[in-house]
N, C-alpha and C positions, 0 to 999 in steps of 0.2 A: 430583731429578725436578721438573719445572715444571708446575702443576696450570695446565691451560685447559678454556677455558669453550668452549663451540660450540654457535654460534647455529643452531636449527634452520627458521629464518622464511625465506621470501623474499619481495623484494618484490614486489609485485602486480605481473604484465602488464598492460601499459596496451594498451588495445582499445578500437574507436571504438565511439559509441552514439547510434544513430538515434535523436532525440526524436521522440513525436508531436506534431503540429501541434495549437497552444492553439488554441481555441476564439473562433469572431467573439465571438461572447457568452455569457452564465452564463445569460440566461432560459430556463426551461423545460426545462435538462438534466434528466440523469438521471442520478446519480453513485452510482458504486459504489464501495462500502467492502469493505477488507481486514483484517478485524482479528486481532490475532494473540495472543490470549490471555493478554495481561498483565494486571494489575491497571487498571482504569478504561478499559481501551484502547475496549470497546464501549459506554461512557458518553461518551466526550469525540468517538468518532466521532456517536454519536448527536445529542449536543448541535451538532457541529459542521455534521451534516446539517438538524437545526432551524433553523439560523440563516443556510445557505443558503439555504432552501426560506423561511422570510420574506422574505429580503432578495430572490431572484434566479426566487423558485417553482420551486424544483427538487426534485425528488423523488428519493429512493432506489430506484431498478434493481433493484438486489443486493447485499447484505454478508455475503462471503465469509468463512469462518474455521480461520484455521490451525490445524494441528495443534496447534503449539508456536512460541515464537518466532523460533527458531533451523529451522523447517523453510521450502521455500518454499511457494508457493501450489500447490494441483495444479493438471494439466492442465485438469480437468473445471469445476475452479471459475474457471479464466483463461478456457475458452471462454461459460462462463454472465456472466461480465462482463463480455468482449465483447458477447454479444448483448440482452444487456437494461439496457447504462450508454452512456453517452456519455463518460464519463471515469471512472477508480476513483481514490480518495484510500484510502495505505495508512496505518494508524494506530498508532503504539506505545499503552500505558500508562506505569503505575508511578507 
């Protein structure tokens, strides 16, 4: 008897994906953060909203925060960064 192996993966569906439209410019956005509860992830989002907000005066909206990393964002928290960011940056750790 011949021992096999059987792959149980498939590969991804490929499906289109509407980008939004970048922005004229960075002055005076609102950026919303996503951070998803890894080691440093709301340190380095943090730092990296500082140095926005020197460089372009942009301020932080809302920074949403996942469950876990592996979840996605909820609903409640995609409609709150819609309405109070002009763009969200989602951030790892570790």
């Amino acid at each position: 008897m011949t021992d096999r192996i059987f792959d149980p993966t498939a590969a991804p569906a490929a499906r289109p994906v509407a980008l939004a439209p970048r922005p004229a410019t960075l002055a005076g956005l609102r950026v919303g953060l996503v951070e998803n509860t890894k080691f440093n992830a709301d340190t380095l989002l943090s730092k990296l909203a500082a140095r926005l907000g020197a460089q372009y005066g942009m301020t932080i909206g809302h920074m949403a925060r996942k469950r876990s990393p592996s979840h996605e964002v909820d609903e409640a928290a995609i409609a709150e960064l819609a309405r109070r960011s002009d763009f969200v940056i989602s951030g790892i750790g570790d």
